[in-house]
C-alpha positions, 0 to 999 in steps of 0.5 A: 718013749718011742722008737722009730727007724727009717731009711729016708732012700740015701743009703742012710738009716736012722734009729730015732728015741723020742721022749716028750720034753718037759719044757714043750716039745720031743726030745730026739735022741739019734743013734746015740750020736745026738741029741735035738729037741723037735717042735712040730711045724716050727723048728727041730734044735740040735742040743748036743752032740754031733751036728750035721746038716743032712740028719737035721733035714732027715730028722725034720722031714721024717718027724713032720711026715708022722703028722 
């Protein structure tokens, strides 16, 4: 497990739990809040949870920039 935090300069803040998926991919969990699963270049799923469009694009951008 690994724990990231960030403020992508918006005036929110992130706490991100990634686990490795066993079907391919990360699982991110997000304050606890959500649940999505990220596949690096391609797509990030939201699982579960509660859905919002400016944390999908926070987590997406963030998750891509670790490279």
């Amino acid at each position: 497990m690994t724990f990231y935090e960030f403020q992508p300069g918006d005036g929110t803040r992130y706490v991100l739990h990634t686990i490795p998926s066993e079907y391919g991919g990360i699982l991110v969990i997000n304050q606890e809040s959500s649940l999505w699963r990220y596949h690096r270049g391609d797509c990030l799923k939201f699982l579960c949870g509660d859905f919002n469009e400016y944390t999908q694009r926070a987590i997406w951008d963030y998750m891509e920039a670790l490279g």
